[in-house]
mmCIF file of the N, C-alpha and C atoms, coordinates in Angstrom:
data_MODEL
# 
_entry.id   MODEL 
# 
loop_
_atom_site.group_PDB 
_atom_site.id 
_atom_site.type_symbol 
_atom_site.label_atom_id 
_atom_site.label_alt_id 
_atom_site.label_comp_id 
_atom_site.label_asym_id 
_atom_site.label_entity_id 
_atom_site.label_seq_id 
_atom_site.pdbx_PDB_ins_code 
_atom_site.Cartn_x 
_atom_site.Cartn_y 
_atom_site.Cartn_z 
_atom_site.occupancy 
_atom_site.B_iso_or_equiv 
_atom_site.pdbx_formal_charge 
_atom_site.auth_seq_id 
_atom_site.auth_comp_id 
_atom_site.auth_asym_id 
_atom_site.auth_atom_id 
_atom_site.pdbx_PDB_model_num 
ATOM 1   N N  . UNK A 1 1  ? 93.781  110.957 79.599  1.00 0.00 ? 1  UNK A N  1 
ATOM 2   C CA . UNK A 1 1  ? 93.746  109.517 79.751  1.00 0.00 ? 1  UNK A CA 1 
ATOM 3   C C  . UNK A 1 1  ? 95.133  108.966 80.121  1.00 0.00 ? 1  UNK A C  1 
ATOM 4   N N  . UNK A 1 2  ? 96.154  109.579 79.430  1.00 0.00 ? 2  UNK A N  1 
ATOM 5   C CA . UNK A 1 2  ? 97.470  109.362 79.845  1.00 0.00 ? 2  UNK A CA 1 
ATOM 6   C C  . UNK A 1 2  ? 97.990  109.343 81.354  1.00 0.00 ? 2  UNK A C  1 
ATOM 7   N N  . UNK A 1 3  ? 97.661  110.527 81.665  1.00 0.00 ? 3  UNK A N  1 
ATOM 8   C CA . UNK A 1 3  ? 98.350  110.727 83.186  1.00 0.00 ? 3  UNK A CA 1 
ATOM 9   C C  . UNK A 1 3  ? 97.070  109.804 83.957  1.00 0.00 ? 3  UNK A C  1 
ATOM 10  N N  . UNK A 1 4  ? 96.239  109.905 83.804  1.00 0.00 ? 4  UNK A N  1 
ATOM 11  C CA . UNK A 1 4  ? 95.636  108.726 84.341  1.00 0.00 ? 4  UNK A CA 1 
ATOM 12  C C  . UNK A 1 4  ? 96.063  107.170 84.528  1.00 0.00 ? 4  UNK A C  1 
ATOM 13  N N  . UNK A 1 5  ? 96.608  106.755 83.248  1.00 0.00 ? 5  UNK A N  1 
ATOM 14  C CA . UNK A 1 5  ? 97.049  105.342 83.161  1.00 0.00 ? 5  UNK A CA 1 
ATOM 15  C C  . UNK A 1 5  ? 98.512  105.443 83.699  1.00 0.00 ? 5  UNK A C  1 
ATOM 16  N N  . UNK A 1 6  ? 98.908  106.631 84.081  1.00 0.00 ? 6  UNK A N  1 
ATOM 17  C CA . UNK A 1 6  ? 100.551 106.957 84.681  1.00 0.00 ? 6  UNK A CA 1 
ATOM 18  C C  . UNK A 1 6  ? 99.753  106.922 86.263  1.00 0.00 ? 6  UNK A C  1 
ATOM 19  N N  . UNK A 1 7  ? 99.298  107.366 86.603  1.00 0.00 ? 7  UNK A N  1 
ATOM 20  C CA . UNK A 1 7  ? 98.856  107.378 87.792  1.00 0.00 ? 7  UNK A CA 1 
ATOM 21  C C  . UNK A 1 7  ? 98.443  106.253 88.911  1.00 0.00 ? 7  UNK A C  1 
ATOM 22  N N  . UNK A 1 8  ? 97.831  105.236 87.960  1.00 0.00 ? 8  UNK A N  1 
ATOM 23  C CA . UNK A 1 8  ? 97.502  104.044 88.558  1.00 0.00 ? 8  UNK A CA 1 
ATOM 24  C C  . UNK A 1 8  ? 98.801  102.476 88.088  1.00 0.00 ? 8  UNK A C  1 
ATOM 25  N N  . UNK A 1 9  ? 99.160  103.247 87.279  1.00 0.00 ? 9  UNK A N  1 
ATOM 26  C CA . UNK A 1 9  ? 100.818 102.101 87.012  1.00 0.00 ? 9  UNK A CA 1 
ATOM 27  C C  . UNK A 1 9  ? 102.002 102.653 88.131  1.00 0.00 ? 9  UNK A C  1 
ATOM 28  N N  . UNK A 1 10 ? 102.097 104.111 88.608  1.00 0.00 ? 10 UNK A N  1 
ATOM 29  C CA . UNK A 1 10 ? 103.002 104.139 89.710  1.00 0.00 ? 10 UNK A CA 1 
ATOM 30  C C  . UNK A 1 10 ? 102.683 103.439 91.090  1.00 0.00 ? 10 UNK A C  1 
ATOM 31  N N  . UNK A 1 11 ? 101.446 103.675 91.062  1.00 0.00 ? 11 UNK A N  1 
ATOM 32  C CA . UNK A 1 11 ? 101.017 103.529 92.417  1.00 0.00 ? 11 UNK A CA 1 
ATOM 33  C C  . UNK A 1 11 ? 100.300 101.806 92.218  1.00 0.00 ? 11 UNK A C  1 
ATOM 34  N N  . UNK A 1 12 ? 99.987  101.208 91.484  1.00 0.00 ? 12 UNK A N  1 
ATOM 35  C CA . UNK A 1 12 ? 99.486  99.676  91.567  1.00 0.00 ? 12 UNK A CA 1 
ATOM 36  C C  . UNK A 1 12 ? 100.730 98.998  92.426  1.00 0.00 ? 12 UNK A C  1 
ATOM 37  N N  . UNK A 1 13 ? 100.347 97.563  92.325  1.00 0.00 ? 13 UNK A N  1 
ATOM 38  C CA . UNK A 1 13 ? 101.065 96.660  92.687  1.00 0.00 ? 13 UNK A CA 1 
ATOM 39  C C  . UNK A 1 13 ? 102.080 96.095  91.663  1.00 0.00 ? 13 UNK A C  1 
ATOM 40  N N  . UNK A 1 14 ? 101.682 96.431  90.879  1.00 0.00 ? 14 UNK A N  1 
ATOM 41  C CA . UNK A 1 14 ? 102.732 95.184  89.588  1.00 0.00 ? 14 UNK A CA 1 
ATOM 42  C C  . UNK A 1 14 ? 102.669 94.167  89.279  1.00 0.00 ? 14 UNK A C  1 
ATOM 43  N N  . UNK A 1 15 ? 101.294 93.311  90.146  1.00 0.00 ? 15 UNK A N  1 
ATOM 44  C CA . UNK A 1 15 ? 101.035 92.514  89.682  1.00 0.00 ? 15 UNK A CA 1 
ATOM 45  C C  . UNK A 1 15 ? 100.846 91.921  88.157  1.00 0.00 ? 15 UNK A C  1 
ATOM 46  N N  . UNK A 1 16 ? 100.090 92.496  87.216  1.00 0.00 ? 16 UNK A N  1 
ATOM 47  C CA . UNK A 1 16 ? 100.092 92.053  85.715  1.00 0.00 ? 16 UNK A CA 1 
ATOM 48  C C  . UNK A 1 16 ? 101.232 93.139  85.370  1.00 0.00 ? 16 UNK A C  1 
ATOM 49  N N  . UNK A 1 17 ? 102.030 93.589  85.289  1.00 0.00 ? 17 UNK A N  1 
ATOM 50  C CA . UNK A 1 17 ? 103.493 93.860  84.884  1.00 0.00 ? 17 UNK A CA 1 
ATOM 51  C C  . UNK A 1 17 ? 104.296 92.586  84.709  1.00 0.00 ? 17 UNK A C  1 
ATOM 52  N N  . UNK A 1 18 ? 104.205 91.683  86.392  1.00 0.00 ? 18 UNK A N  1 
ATOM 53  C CA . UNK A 1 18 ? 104.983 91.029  86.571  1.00 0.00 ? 18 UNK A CA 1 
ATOM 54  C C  . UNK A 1 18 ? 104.173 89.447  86.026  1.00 0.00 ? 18 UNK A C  1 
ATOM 55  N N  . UNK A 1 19 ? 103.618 89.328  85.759  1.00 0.00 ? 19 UNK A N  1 
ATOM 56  C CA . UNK A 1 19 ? 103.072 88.182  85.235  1.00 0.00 ? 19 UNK A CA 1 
ATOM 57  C C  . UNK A 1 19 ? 103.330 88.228  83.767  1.00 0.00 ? 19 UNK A C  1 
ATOM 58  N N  . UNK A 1 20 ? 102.787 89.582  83.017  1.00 0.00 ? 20 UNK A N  1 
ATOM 59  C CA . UNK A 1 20 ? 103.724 89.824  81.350  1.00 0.00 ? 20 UNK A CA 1 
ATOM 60  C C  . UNK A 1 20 ? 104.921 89.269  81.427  1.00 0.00 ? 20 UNK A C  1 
ATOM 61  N N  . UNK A 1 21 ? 105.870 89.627  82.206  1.00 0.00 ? 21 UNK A N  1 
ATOM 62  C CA . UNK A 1 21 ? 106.928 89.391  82.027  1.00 0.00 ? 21 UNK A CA 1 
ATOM 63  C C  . UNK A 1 21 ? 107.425 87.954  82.231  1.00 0.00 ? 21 UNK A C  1 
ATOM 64  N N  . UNK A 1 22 ? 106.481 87.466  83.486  1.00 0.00 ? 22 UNK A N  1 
ATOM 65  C CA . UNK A 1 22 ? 106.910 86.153  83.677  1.00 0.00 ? 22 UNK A CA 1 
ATOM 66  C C  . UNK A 1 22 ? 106.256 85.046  82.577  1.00 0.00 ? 22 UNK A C  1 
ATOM 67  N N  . UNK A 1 23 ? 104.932 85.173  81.541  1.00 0.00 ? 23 UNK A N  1 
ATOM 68  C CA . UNK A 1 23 ? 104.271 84.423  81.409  1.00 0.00 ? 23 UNK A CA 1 
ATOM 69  C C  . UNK A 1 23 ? 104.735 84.777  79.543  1.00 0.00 ? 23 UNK A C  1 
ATOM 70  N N  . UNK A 1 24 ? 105.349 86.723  79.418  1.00 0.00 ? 24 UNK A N  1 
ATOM 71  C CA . UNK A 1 24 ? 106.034 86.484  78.104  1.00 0.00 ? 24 UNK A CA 1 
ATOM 72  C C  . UNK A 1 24 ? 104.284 87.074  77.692  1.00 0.00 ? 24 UNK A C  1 
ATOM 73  N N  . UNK A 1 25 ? 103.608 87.367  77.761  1.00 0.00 ? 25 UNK A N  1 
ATOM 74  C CA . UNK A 1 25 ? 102.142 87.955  77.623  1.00 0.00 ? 25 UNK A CA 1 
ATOM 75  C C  . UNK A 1 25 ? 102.023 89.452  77.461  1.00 0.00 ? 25 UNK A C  1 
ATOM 76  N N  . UNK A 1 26 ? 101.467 90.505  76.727  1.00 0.00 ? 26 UNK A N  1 
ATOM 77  C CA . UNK A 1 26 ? 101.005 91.189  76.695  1.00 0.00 ? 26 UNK A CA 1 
ATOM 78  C C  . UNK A 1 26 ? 100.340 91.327  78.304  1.00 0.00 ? 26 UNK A C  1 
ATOM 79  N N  . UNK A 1 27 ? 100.971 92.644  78.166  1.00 0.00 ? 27 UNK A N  1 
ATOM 80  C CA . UNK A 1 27 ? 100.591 93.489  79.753  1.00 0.00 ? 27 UNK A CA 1 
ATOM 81  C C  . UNK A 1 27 ? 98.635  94.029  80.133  1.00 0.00 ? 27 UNK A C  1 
ATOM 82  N N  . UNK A 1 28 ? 98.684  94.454  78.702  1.00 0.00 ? 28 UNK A N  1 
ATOM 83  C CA . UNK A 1 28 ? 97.638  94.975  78.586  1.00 0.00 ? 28 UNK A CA 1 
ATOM 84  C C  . UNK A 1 28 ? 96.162  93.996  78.746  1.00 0.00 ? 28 UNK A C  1 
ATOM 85  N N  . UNK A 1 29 ? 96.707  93.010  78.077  1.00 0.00 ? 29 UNK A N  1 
ATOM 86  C CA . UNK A 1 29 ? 95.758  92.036  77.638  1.00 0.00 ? 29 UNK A CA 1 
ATOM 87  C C  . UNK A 1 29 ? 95.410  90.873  79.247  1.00 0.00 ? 29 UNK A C  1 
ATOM 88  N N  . UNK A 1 30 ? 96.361  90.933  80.066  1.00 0.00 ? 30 UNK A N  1 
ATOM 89  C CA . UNK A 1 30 ? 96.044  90.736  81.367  1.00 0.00 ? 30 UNK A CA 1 
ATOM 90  C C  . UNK A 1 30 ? 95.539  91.779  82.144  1.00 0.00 ? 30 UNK A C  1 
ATOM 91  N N  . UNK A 1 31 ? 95.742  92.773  82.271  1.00 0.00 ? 31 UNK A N  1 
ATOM 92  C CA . UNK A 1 31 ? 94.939  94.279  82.707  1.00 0.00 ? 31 UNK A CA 1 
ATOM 93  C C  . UNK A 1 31 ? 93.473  93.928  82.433  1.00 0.00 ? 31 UNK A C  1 
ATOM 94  N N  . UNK A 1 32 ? 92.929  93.776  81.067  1.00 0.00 ? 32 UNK A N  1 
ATOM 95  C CA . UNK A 1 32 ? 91.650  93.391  80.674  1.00 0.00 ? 32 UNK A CA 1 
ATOM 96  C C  . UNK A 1 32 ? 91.294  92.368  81.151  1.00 0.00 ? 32 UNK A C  1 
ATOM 97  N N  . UNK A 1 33 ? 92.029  90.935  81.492  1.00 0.00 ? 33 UNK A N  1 
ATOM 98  C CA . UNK A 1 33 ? 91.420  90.098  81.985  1.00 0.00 ? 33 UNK A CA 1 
ATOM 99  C C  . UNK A 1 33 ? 90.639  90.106  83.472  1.00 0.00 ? 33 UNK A C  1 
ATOM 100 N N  . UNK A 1 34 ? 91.562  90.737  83.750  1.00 0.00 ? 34 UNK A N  1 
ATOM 101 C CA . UNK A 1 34 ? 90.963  90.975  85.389  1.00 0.00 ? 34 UNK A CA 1 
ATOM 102 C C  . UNK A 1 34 ? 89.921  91.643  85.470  1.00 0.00 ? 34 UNK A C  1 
ATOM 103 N N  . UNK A 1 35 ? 90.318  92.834  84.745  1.00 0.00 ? 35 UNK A N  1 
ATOM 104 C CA . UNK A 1 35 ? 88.955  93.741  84.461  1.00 0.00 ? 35 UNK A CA 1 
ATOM 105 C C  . UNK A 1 35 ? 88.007  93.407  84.206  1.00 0.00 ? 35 UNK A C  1 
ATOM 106 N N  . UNK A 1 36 ? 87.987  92.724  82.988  1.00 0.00 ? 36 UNK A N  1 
ATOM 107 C CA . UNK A 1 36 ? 86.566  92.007  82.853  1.00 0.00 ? 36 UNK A CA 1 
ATOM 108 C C  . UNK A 1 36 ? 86.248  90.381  84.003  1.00 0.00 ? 36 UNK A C  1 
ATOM 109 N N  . UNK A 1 37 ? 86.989  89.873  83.929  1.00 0.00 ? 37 UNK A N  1 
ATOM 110 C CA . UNK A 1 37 ? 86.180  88.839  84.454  1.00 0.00 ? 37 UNK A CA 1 
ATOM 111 C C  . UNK A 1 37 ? 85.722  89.249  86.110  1.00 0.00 ? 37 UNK A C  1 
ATOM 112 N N  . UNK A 1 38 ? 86.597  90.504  86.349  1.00 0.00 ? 38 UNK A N  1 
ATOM 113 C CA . UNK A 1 38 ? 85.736  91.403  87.880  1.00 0.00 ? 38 UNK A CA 1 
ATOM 114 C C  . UNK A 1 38 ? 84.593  91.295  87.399  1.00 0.00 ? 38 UNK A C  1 
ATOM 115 N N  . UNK A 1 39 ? 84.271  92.339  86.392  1.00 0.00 ? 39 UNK A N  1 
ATOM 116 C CA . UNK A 1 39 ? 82.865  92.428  86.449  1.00 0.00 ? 39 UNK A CA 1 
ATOM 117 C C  . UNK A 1 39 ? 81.741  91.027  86.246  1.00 0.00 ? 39 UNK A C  1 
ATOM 118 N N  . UNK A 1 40 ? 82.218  89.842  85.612  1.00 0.00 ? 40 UNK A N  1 
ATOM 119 C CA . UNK A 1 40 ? 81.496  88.868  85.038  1.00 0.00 ? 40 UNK A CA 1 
ATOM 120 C C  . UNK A 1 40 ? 81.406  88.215  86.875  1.00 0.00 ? 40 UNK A C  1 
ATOM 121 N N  . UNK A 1 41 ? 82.365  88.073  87.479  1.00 0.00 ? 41 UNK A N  1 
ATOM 122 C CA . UNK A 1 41 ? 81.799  86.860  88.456  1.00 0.00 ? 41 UNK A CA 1 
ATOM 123 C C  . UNK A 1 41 ? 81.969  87.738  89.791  1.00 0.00 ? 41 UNK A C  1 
ATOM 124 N N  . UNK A 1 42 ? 81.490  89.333  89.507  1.00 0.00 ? 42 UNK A N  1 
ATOM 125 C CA . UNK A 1 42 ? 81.457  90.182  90.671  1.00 0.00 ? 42 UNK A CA 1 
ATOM 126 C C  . UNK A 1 42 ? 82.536  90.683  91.791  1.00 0.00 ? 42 UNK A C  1 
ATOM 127 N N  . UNK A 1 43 ? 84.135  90.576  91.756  1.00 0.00 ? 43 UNK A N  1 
ATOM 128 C CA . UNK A 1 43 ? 84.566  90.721  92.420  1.00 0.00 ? 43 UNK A CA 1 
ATOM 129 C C  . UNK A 1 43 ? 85.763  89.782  92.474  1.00 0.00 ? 43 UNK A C  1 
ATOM 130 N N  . UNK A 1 44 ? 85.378  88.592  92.383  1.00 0.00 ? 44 UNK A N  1 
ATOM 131 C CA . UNK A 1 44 ? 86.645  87.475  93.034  1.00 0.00 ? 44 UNK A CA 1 
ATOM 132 C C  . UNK A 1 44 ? 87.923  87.580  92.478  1.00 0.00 ? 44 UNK A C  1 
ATOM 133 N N  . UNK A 1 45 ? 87.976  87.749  90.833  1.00 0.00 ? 45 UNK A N  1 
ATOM 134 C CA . UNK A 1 45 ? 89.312  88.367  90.656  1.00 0.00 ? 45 UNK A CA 1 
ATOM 135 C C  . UNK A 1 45 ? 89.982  89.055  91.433  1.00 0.00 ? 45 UNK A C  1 
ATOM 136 N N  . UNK A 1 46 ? 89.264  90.202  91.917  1.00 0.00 ? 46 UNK A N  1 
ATOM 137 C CA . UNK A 1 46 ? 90.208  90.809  93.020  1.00 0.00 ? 46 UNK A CA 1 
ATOM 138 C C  . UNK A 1 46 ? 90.683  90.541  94.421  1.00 0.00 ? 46 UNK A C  1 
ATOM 139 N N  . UNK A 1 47 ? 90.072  89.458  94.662  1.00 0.00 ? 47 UNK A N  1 
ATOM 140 C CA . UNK A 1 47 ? 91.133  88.803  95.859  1.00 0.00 ? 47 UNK A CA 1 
ATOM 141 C C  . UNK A 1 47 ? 92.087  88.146  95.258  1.00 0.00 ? 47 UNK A C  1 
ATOM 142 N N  . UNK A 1 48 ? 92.327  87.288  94.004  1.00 0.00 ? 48 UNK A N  1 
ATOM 143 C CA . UNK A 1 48 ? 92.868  87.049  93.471  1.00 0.00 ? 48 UNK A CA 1 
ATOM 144 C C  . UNK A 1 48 ? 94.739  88.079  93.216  1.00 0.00 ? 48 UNK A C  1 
ATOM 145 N N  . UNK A 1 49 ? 94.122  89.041  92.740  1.00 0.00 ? 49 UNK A N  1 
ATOM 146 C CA . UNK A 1 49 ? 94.859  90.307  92.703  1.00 0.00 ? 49 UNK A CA 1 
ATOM 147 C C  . UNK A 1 49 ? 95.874  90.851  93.661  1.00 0.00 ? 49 UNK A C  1 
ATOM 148 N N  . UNK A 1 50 ? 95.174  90.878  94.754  1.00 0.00 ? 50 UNK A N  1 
ATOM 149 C CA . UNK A 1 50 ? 95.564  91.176  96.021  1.00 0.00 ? 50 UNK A CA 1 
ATOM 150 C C  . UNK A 1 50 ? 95.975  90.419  96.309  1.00 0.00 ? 50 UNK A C  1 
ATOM 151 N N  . UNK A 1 51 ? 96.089  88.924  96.855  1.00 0.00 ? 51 UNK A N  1 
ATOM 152 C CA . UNK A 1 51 ? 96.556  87.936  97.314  1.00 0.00 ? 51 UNK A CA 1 
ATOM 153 C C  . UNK A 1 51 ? 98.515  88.066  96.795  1.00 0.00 ? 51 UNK A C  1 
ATOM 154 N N  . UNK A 1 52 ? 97.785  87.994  95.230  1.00 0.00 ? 52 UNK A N  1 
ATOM 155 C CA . UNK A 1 52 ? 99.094  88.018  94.236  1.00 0.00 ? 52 UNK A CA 1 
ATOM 156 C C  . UNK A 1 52 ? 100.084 89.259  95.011  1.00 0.00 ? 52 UNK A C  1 
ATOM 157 N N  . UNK A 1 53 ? 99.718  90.052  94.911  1.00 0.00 ? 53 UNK A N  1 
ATOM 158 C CA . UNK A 1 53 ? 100.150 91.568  95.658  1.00 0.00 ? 53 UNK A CA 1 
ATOM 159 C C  . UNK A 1 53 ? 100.969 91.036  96.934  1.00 0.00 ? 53 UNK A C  1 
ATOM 160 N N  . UNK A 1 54 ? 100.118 90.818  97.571  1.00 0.00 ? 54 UNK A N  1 
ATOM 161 C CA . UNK A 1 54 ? 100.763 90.777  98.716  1.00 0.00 ? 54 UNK A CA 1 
ATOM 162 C C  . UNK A 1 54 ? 102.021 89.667  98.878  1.00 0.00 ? 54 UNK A C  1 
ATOM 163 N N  . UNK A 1 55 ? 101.919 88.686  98.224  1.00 0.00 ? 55 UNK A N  1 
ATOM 164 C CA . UNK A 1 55 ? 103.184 87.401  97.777  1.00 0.00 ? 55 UNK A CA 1 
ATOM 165 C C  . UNK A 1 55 ? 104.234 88.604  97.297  1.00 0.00 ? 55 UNK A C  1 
ATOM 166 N N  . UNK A 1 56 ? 103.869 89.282  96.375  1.00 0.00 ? 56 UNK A N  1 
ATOM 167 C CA . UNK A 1 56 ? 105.184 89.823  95.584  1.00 0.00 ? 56 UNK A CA 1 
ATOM 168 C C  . UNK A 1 56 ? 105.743 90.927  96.848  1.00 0.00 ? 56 UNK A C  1 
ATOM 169 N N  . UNK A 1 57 ? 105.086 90.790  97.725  1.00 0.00 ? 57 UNK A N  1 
ATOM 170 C CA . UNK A 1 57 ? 105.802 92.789  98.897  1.00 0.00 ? 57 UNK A CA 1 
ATOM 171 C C  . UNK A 1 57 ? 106.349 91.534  99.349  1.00 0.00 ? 57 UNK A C  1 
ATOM 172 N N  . UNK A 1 58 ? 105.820 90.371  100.451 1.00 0.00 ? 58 UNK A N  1 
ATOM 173 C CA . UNK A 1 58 ? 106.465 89.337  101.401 1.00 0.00 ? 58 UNK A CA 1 
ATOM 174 C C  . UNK A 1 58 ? 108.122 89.142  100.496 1.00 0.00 ? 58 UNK A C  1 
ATOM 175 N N  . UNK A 1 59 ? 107.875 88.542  99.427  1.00 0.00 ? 59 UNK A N  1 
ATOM 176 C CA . UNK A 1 59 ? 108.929 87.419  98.755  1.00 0.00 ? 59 UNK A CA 1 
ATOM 177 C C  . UNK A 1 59 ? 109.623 89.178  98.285  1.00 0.00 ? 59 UNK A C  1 
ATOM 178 N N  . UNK A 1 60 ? 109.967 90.324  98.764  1.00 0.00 ? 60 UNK A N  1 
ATOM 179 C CA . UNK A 1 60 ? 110.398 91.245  97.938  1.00 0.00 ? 60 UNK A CA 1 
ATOM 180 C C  . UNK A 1 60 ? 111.029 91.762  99.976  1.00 0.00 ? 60 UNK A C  1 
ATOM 181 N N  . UNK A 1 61 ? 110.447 91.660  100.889 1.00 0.00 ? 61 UNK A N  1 
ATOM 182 C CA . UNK A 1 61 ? 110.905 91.358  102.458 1.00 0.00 ? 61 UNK A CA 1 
ATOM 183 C C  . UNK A 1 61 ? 111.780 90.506  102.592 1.00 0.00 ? 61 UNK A C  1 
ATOM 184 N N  . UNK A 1 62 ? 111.494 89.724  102.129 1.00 0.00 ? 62 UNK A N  1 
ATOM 185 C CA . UNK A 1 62 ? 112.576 88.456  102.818 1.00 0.00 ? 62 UNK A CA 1 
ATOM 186 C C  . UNK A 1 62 ? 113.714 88.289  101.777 1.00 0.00 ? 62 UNK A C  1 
ATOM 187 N N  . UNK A 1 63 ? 113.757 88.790  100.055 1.00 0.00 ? 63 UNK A N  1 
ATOM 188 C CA . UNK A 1 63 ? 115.188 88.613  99.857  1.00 0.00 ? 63 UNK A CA 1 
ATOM 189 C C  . UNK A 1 63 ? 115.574 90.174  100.259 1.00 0.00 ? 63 UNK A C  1 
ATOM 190 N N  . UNK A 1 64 ? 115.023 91.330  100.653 1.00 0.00 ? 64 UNK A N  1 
ATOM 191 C CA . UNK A 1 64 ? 115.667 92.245  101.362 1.00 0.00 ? 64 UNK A CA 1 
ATOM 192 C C  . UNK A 1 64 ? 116.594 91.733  102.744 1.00 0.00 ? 64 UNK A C  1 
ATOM 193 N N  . UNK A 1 65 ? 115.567 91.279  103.461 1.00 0.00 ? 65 UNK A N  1 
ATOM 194 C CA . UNK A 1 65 ? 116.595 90.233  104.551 1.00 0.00 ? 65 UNK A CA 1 
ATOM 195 C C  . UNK A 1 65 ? 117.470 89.596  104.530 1.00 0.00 ? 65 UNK A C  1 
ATOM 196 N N  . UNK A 1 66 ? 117.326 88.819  103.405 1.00 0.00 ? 66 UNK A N  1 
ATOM 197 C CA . UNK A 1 66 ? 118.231 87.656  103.406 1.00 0.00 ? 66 UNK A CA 1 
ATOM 198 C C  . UNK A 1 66 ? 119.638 88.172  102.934 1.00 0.00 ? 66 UNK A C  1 
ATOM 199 N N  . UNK A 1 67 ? 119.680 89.725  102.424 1.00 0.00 ? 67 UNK A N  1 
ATOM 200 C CA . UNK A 1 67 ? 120.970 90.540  101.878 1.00 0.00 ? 67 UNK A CA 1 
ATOM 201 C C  . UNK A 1 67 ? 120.970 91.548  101.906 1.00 0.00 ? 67 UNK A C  1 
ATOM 202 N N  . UNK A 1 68 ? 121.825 91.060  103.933 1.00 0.00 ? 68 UNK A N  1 
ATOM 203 C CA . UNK A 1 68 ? 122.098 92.090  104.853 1.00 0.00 ? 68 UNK A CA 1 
ATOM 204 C C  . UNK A 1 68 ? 123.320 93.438  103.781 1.00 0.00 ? 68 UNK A C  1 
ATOM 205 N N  . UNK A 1 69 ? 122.334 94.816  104.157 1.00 0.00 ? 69 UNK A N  1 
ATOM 206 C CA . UNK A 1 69 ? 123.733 95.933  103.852 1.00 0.00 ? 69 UNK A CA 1 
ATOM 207 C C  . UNK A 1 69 ? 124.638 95.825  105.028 1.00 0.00 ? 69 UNK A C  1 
ATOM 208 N N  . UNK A 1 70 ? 126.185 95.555  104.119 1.00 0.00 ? 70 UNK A N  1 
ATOM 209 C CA . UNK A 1 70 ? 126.705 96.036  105.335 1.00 0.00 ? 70 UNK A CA 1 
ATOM 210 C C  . UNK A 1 70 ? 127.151 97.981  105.541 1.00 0.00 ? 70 UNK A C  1 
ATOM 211 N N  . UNK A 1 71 ? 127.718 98.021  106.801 1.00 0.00 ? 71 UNK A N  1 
ATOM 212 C CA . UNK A 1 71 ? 127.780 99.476  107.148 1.00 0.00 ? 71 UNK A CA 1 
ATOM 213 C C  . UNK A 1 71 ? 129.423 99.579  107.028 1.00 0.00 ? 71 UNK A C  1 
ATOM 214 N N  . UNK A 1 72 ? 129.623 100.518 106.998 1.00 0.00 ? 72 UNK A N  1 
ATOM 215 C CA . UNK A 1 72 ? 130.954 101.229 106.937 1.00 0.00 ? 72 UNK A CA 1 
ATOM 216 C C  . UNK A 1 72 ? 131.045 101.797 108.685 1.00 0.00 ? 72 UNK A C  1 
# 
């Protein structure tokens, strides 16, 4: 069960990582939310999810951009 829950925390998005942290919440207890309310209203959480996802790669692009390496 372990390397399982290692498996899908390397490779997720970070989305509910990063909401624990921002909201000060149990990690876990947002993990379940999604989880369940997927199953209750079929799906829509997970655009939800994804949406979130994809904000955190963009806004994680552009302060890469915005702080140019310089070269030697």
């Amino acid at each position: 069960m372990e390397k399982i829950k290692l498996f899908f925390e390397e490779r997720a998005f970070g989305v509910c990582s990063r909401l624990g942290e921002k909201l000060n919440f149990p990690i876990d207890s947002i993990r379940l939310f999604f989880i369940y309310t997927s199953f209750i209203t079929m799906g829509s959480p997970v655009i939800i999810y994804v949406s979130m996802a994809m904000m955190m790669k963009i806004r994680k692009y552009f302060r890469k951009s915005n702080n140019p390496i310089l070269f030697d």
